[in-house]
PyMOL CGO cylinders between C-alpha atoms (Angstrom):
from pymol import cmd
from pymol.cgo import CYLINDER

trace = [
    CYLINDER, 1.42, 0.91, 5.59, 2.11, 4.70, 5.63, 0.3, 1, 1, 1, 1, 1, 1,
    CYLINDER, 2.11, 4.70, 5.63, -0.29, 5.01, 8.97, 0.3, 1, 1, 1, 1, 1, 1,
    CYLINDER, -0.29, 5.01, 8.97, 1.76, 1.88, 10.34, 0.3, 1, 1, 1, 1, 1, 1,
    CYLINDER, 1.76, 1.88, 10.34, 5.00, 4.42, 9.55, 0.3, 1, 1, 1, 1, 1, 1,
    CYLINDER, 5.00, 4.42, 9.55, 3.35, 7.23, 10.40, 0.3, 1, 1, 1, 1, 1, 1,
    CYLINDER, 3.35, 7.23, 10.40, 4.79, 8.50, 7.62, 0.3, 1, 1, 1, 1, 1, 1,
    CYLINDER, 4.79, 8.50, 7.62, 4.31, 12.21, 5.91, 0.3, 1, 1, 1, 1, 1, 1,
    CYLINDER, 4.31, 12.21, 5.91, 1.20, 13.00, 3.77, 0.3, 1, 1, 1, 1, 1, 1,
    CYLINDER, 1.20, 13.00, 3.77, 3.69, 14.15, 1.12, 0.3, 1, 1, 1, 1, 1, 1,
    CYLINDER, 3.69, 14.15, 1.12, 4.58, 10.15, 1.30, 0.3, 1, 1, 1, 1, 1, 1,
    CYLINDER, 4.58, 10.15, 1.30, 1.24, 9.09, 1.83, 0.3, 1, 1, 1, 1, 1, 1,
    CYLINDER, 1.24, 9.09, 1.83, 0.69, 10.94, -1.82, 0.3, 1, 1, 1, 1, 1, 1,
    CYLINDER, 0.69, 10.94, -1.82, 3.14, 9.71, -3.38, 0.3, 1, 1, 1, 1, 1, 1,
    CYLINDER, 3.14, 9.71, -3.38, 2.25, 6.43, -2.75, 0.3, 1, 1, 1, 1, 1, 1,
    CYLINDER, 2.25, 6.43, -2.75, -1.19, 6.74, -3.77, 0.3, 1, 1, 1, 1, 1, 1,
    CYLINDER, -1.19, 6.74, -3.77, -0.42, 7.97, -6.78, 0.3, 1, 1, 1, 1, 1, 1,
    CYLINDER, -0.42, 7.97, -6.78, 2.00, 5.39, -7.68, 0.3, 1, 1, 1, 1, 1, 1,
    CYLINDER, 2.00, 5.39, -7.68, -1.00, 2.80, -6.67, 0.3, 1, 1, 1, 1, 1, 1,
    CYLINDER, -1.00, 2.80, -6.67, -3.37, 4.56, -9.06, 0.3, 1, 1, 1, 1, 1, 1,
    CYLINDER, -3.37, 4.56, -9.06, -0.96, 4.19, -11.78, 0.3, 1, 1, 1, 1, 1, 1,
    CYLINDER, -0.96, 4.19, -11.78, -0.19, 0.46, -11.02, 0.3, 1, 1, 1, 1, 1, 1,
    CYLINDER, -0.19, 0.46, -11.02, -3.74, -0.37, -11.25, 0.3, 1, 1, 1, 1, 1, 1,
    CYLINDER, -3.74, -0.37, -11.25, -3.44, 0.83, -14.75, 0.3, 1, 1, 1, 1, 1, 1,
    CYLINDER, -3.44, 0.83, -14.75, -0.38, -1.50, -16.32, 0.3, 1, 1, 1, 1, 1, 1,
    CYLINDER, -0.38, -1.50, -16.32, -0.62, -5.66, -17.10, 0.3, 1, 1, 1, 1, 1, 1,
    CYLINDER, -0.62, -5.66, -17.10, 1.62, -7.55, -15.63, 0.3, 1, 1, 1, 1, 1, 1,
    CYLINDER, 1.62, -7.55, -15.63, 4.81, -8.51, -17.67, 0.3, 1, 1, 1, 1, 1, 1,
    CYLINDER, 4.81, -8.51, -17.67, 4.96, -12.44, -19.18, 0.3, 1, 1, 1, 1, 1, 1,
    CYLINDER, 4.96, -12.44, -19.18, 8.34, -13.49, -19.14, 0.3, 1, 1, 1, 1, 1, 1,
    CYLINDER, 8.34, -13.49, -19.14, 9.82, -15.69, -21.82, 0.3, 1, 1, 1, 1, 1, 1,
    CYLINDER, 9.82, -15.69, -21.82, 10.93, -19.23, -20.67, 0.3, 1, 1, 1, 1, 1, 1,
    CYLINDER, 10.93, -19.23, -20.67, 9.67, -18.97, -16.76, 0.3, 1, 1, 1, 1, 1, 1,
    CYLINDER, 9.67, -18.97, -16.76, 6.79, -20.99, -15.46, 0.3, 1, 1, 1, 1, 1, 1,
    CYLINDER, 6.79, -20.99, -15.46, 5.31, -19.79, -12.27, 0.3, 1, 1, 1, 1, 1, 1,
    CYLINDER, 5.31, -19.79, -12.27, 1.52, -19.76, -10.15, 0.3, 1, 1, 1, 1, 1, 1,
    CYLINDER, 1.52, -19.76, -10.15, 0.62, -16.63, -11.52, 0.3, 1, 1, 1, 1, 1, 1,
    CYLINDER, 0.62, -16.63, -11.52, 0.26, -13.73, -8.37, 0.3, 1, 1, 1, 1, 1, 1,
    CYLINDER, 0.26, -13.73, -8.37, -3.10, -13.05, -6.21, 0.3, 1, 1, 1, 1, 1, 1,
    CYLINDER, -3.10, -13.05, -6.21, -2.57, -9.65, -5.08, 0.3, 1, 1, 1, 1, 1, 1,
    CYLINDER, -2.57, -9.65, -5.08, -5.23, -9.26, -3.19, 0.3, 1, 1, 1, 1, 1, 1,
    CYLINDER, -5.23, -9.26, -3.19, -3.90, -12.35, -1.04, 0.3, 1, 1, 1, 1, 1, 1,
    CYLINDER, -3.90, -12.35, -1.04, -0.89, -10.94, -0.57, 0.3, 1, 1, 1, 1, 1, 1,
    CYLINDER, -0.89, -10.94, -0.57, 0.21, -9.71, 3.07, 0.3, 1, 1, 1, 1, 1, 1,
    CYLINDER, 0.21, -9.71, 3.07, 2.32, -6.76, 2.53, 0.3, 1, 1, 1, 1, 1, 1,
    CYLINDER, 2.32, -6.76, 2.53, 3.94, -5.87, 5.77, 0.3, 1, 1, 1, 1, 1, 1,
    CYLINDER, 3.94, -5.87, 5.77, 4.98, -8.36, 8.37, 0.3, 1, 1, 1, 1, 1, 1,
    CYLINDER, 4.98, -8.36, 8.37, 7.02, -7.53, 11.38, 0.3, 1, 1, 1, 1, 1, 1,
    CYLINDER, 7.02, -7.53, 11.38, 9.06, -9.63, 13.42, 0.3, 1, 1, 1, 1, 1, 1,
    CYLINDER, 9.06, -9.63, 13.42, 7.79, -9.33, 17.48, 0.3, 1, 1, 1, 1, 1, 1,
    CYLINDER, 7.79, -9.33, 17.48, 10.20, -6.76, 19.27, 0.3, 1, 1, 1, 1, 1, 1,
    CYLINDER, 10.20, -6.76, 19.27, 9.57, -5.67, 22.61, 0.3, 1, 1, 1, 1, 1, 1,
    CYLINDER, 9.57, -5.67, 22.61, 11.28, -1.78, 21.98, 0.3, 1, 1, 1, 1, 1, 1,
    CYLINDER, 11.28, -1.78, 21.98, 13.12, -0.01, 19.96, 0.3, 1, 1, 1, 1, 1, 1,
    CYLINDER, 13.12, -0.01, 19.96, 16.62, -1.51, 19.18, 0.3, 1, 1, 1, 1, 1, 1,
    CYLINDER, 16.62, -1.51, 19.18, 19.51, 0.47, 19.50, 0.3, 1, 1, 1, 1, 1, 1,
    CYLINDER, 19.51, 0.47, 19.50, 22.20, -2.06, 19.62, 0.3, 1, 1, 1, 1, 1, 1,
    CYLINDER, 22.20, -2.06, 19.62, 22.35, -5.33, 18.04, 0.3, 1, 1, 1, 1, 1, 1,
    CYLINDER, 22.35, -5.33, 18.04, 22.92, -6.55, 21.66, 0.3, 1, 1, 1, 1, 1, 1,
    CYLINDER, 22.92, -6.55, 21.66, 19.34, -6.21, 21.74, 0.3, 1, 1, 1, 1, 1, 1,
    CYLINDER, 19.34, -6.21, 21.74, 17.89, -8.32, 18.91, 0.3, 1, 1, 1, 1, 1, 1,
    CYLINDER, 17.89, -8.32, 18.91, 15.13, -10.95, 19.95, 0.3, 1, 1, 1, 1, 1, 1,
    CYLINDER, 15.13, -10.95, 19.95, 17.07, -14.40, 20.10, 0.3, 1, 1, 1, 1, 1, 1,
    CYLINDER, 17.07, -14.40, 20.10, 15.16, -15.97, 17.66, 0.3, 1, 1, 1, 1, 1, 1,
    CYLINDER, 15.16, -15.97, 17.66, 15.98, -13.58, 15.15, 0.3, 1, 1, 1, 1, 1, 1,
    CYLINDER, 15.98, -13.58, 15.15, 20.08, -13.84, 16.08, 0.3, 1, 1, 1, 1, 1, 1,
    CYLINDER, 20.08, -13.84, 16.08, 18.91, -18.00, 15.77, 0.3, 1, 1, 1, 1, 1, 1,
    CYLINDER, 18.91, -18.00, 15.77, 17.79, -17.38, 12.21, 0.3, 1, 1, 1, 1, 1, 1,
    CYLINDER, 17.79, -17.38, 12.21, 21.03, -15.24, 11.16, 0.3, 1, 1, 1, 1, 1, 1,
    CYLINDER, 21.03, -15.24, 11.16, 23.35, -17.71, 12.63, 0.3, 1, 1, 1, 1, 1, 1,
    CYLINDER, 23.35, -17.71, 12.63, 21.64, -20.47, 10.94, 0.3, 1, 1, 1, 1, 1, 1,
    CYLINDER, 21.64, -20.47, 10.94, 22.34, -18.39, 7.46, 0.3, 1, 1, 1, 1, 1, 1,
    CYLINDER, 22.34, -18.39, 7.46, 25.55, -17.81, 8.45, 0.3, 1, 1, 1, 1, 1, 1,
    CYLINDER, 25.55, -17.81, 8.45, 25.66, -14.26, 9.47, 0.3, 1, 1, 1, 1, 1, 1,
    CYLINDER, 25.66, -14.26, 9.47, 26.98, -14.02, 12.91, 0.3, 1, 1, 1, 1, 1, 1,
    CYLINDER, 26.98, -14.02, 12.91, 25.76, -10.28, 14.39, 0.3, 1, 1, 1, 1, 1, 1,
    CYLINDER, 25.76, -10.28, 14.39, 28.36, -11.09, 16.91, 0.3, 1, 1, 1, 1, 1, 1,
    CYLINDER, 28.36, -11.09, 16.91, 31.23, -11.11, 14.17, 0.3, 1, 1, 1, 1, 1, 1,
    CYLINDER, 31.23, -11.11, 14.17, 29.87, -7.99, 12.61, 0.3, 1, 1, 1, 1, 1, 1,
    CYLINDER, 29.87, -7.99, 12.61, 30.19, -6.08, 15.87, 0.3, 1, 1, 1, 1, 1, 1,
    CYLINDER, 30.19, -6.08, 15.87, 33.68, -6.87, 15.46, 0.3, 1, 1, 1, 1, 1, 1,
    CYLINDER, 33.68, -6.87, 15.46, 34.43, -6.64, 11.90, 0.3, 1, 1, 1, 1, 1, 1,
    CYLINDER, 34.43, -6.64, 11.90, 35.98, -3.27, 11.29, 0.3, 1, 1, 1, 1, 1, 1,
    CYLINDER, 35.98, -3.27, 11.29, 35.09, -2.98, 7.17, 0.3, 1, 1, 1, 1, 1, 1,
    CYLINDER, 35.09, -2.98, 7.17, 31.58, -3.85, 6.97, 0.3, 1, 1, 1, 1, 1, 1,
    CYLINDER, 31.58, -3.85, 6.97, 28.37, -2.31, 8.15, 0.3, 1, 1, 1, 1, 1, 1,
    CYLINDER, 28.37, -2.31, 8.15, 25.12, -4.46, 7.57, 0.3, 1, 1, 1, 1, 1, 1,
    CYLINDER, 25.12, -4.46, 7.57, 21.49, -3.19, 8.10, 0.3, 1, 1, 1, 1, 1, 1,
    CYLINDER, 21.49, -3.19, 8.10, 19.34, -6.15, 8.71, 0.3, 1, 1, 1, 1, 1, 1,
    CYLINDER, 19.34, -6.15, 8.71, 15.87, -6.29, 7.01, 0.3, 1, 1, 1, 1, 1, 1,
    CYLINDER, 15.87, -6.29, 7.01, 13.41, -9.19, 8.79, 0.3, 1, 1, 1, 1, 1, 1,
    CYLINDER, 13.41, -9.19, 8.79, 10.47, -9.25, 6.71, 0.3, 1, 1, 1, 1, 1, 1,
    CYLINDER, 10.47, -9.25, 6.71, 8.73, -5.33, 6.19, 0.3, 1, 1, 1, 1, 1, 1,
    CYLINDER, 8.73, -5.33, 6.19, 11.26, -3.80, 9.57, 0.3, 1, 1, 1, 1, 1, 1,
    CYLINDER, 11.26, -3.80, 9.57, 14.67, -3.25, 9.69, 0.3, 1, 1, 1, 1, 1, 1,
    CYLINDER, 14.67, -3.25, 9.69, 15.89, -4.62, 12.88, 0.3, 1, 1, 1, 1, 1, 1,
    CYLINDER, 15.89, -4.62, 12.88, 19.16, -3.13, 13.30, 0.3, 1, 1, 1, 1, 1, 1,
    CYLINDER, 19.16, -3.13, 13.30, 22.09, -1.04, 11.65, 0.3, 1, 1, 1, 1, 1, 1,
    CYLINDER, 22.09, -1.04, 11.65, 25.90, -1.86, 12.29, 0.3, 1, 1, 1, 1, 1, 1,
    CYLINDER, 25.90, -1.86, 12.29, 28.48, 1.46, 12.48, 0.3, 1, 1, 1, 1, 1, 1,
    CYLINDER, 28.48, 1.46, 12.48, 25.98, 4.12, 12.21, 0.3, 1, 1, 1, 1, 1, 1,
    CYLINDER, 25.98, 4.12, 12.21, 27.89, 6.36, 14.77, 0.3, 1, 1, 1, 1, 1, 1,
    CYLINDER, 27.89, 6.36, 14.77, 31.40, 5.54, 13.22, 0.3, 1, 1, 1, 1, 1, 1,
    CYLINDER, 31.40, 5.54, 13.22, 30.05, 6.63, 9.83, 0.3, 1, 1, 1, 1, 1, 1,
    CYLINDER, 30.05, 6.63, 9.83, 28.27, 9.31, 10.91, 0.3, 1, 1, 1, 1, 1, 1,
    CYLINDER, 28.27, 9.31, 10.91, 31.74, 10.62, 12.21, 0.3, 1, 1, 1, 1, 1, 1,
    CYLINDER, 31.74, 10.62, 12.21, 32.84, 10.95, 8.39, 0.3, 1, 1, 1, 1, 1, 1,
    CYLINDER, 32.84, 10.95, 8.39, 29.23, 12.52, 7.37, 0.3, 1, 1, 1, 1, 1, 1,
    CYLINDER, 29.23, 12.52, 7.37, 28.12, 9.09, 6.06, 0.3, 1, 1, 1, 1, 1, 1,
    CYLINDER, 28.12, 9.09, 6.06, 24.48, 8.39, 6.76, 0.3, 1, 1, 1, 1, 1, 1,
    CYLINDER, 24.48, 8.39, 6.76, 23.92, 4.50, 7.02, 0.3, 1, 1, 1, 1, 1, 1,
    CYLINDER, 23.92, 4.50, 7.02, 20.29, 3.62, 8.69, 0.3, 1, 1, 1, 1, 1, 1,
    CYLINDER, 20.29, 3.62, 8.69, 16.64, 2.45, 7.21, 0.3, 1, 1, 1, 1, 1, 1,
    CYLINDER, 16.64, 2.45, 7.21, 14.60, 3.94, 4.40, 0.3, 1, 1, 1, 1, 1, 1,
    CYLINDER, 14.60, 3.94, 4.40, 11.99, 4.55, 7.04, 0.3, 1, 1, 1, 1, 1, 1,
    CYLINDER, 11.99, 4.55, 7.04, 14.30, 6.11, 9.59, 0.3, 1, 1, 1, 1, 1, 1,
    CYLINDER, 14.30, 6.11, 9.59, 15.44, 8.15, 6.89, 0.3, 1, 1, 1, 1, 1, 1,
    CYLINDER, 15.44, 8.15, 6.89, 12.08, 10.00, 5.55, 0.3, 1, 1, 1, 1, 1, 1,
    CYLINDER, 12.08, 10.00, 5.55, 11.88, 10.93, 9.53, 0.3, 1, 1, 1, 1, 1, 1,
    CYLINDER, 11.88, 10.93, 9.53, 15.33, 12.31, 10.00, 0.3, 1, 1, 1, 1, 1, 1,
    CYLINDER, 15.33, 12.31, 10.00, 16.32, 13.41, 6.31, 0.3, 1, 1, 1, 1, 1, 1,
    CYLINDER, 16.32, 13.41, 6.31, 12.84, 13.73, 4.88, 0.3, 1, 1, 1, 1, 1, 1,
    CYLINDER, 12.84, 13.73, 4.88, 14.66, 16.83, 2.49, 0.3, 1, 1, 1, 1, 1, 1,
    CYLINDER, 14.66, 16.83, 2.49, 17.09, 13.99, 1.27, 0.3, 1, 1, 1, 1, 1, 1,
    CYLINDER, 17.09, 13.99, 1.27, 14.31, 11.56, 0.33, 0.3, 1, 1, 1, 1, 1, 1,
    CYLINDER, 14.31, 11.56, 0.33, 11.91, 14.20, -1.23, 0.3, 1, 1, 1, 1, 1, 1,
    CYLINDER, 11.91, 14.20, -1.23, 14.94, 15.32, -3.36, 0.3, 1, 1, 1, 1, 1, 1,
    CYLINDER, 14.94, 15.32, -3.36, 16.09, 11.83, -4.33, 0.3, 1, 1, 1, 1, 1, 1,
    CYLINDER, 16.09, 11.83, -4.33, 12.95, 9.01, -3.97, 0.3, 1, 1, 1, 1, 1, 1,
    CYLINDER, 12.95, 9.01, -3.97, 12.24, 7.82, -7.38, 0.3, 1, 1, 1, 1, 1, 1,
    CYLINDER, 12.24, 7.82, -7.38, 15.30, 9.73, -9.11, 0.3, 1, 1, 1, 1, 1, 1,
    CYLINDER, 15.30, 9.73, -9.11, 16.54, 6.89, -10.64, 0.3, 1, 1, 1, 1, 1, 1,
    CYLINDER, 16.54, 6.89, -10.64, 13.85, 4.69, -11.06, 0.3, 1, 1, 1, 1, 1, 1,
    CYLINDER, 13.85, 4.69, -11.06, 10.47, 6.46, -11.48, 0.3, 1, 1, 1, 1, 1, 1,
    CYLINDER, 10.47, 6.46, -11.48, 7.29, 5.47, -10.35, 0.3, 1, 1, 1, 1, 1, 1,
    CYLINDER, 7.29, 5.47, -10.35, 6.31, 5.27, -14.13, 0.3, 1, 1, 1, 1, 1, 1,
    CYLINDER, 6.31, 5.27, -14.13, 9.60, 2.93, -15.27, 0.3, 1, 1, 1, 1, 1, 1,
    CYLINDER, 9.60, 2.93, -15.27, 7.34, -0.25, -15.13, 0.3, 1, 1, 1, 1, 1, 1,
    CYLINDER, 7.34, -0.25, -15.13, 4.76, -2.52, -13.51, 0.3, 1, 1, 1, 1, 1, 1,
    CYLINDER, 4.76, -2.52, -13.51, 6.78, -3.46, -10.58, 0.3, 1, 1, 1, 1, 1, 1,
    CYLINDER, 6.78, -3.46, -10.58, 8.60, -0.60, -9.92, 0.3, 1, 1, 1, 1, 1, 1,
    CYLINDER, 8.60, -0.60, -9.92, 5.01, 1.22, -9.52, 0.3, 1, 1, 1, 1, 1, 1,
    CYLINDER, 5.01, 1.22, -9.52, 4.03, -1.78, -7.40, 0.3, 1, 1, 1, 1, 1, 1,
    CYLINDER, 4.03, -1.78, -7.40, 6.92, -1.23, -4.82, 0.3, 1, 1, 1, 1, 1, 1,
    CYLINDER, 6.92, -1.23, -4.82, 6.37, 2.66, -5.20, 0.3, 1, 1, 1, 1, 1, 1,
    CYLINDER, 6.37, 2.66, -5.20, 2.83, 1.98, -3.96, 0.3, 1, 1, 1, 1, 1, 1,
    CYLINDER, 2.83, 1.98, -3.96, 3.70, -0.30, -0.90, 0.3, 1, 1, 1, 1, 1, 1,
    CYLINDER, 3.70, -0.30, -0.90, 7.61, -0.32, -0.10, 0.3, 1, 1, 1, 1, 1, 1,
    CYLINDER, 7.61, -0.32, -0.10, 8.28, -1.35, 4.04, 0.3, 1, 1, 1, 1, 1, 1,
    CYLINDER, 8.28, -1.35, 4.04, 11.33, -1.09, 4.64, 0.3, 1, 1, 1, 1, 1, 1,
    CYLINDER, 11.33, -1.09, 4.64, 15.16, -0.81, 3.06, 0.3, 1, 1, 1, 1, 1, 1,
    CYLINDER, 15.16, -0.81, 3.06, 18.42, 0.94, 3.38, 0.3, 1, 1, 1, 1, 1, 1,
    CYLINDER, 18.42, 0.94, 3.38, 19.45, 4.77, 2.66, 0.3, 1, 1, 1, 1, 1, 1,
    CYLINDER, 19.45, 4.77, 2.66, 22.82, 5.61, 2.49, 0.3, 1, 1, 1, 1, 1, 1,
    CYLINDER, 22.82, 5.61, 2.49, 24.24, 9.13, 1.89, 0.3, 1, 1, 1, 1, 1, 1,
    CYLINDER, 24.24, 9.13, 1.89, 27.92, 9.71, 1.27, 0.3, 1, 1, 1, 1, 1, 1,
    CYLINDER, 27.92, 9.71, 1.27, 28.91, 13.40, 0.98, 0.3, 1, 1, 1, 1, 1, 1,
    CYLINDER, 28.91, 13.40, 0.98, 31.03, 15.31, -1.31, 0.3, 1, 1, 1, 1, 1, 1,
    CYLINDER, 31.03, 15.31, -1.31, 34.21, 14.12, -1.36, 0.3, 1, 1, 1, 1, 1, 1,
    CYLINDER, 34.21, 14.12, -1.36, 33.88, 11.54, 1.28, 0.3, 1, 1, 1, 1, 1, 1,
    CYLINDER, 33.88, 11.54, 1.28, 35.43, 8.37, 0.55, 0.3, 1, 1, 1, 1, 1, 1,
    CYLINDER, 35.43, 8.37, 0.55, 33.50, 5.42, 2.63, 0.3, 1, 1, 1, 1, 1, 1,
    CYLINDER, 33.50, 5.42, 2.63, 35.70, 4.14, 5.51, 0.3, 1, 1, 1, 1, 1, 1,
    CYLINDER, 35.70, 4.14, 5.51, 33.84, 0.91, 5.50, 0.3, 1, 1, 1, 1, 1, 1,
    CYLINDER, 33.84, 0.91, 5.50, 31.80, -1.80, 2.77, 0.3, 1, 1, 1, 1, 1, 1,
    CYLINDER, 31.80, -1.80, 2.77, 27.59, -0.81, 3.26, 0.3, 1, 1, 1, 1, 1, 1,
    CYLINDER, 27.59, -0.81, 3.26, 25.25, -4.20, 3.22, 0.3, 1, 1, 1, 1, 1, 1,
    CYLINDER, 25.25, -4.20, 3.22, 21.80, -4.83, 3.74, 0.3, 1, 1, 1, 1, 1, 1,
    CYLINDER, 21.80, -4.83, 3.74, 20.72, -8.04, 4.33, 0.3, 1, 1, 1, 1, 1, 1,
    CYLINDER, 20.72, -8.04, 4.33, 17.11, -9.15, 3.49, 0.3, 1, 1, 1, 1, 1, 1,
    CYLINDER, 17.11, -9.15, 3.49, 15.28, -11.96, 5.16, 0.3, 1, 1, 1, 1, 1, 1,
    CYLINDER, 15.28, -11.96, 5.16, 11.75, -13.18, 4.18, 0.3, 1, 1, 1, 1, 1, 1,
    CYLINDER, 11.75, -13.18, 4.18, 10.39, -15.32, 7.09, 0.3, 1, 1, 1, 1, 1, 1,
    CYLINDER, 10.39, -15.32, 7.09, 6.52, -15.19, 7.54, 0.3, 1, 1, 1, 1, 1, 1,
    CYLINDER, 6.52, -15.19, 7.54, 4.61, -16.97, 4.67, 0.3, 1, 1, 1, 1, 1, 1,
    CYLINDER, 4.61, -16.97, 4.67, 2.55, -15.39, 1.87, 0.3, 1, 1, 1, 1, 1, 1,
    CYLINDER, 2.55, -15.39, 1.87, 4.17, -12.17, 2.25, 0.3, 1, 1, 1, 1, 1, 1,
    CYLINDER, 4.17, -12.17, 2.25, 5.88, -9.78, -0.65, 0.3, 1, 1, 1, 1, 1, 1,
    CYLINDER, 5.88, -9.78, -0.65, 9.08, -8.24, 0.89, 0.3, 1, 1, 1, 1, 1, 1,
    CYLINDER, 9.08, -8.24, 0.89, 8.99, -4.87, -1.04, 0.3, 1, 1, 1, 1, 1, 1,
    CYLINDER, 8.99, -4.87, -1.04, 12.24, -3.39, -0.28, 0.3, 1, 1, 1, 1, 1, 1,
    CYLINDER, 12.24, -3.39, -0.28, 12.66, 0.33, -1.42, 0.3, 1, 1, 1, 1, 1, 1,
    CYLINDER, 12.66, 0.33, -1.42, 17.08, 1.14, -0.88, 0.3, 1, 1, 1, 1, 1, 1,
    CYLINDER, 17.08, 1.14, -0.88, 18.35, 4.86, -1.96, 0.3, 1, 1, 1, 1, 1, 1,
    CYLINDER, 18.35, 4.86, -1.96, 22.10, 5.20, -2.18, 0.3, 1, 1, 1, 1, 1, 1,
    CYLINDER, 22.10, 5.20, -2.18, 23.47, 8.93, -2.94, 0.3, 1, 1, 1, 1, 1, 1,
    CYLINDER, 23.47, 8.93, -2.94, 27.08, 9.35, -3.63, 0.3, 1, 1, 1, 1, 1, 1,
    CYLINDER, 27.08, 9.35, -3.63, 27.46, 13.43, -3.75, 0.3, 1, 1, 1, 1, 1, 1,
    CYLINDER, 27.46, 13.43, -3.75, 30.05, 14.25, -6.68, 0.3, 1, 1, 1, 1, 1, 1,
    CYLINDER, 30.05, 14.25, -6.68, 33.39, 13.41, -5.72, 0.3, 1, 1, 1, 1, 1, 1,
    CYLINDER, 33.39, 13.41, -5.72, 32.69, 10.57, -3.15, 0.3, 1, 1, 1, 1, 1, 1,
    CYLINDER, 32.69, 10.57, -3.15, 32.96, 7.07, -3.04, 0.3, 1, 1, 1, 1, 1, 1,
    CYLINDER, 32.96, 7.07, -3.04, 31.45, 4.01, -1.68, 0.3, 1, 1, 1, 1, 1, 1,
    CYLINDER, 31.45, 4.01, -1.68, 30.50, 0.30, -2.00, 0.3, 1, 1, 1, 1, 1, 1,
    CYLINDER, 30.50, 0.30, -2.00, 27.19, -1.49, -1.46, 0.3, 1, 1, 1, 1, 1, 1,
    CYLINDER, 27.19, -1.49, -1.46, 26.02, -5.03, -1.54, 0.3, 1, 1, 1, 1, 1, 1,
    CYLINDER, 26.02, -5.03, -1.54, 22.73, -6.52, -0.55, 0.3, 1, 1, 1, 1, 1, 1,
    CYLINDER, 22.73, -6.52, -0.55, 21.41, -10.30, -0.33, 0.3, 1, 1, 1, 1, 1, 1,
    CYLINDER, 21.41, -10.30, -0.33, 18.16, -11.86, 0.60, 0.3, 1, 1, 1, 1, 1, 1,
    CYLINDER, 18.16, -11.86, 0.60, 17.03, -15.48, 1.76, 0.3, 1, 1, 1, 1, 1, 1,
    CYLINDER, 17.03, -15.48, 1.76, 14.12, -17.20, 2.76, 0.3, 1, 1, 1, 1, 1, 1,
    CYLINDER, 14.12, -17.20, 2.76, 13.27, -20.59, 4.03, 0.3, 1, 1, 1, 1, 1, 1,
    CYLINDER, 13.27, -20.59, 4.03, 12.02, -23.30, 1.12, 0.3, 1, 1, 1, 1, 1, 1,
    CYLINDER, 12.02, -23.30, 1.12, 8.52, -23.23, 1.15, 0.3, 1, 1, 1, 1, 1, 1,
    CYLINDER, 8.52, -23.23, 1.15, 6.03, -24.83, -1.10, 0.3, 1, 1, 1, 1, 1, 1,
    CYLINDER, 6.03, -24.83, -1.10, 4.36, -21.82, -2.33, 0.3, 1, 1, 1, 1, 1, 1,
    CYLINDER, 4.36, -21.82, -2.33, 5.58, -18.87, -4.09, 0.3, 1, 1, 1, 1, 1, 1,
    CYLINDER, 5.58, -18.87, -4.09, 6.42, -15.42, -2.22, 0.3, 1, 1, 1, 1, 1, 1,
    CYLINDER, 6.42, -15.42, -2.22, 7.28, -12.44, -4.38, 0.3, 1, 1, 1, 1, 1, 1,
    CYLINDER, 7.28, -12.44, -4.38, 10.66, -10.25, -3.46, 0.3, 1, 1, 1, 1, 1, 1,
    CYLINDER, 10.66, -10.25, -3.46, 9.90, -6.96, -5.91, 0.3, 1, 1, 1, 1, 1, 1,
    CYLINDER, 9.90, -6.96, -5.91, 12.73, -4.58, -4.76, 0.3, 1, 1, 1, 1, 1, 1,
    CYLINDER, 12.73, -4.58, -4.76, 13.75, -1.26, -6.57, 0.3, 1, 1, 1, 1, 1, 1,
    CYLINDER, 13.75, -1.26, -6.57, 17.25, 0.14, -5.48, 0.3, 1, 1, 1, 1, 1, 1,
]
cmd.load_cgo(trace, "trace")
């Protein structure tokens, strides 16, 4: 995953350490819930949706992906209009495309993907990855630590009030995948902002695991 990212070795680390301590917790039984139990091992842990570039608009999604969101409900062509919300879509392990990053940028705000992030604000995700929820806090948390694709960051500086709601939207399409979404939010002292996040996933008749930390 980290050579698919071509992430940092600092990263790279950090990951591996968080896998090292994984393989030394049992999972947790949870009272009341009956479920297959999980083959790790069979798990495919990053899946990404066929683009032909790099997006920089949502103009340029594939049309089967805009098919899917419209089907949910989510028109990308509304959002481009709506004046109050900015959405990063997540298809799978990739984030496809982030509404209003320039207009938020204009206030200091930064809006884009986790992995986006460690590239341009790598001091802002050594500072803050884990701050909240270590590596150590429990099984799945070290899981995610481990292998984490793809999710939102979001900065809001000192002072800064948010001129607009943040959302990230989560879709699991390809079968017997974990989505393993890893979203930072850092509101400096002072500032304010609001941030929602869904995911779906078509009915299927096996189990697929969704093990986020935020």
């Amino acid at each position: 995953i980290s050579e698919k990212k071509n992430e940092p070795d600092w990263l790279l680390e950090w990951r591996l350490a968080a896998f090292r301590h994984w393989k030394t917790l049992e999972e947790p039984t949870w009272a009341n819930v009956k479920y297959t139990s999980t083959d790790y091992q069979s798990l495919k842990y990053y899946s990404a949706p066929v683009q032909k570039k790099q997006l920089n608009s949502l103009d340029e999604i594939d049309p089967e992906l805009r098919r899917t969101f419209e089907k949910l409900g989510i028109s990308l062509d509304e959002q481009k209009r709506l004046s109050n919300v900015a959405v990063d879509a997540v298809i799978d392990s990739v984030s496809v495309a982030t509404t209003f990053k320039e207009t938020l940028s204009e206030k200091g705000v930064i809006f884009c993907s986790i992995s986006e992030a460690v590239k341009e604000h790598p001091e802002l995700i050594k500072k803050y990855l884990g701050s909240v929820v270590p590596v150590k806090d429990n099984y799945f948390a070290a899981l995610n630590s481990a292998v984490f694709s793809d999710g939102s960051f979001c900065f809001i500086p000192k002072g800064v009030r948010c001129p607009m709601e943040l959302s990230t939207y989560f879709r699991i399409n390809a079968g017997g995948t974990g989505q393993f979404e890893r979203t930072l939010v850092v509101a400096d002292e002072g500032s304010y902002v609001s941030y929602l996040e869904g995911c779906t996933a078509p009915q299927r008749d096996e189990n697929q695991l969704h093990a986020a930390v935020v």
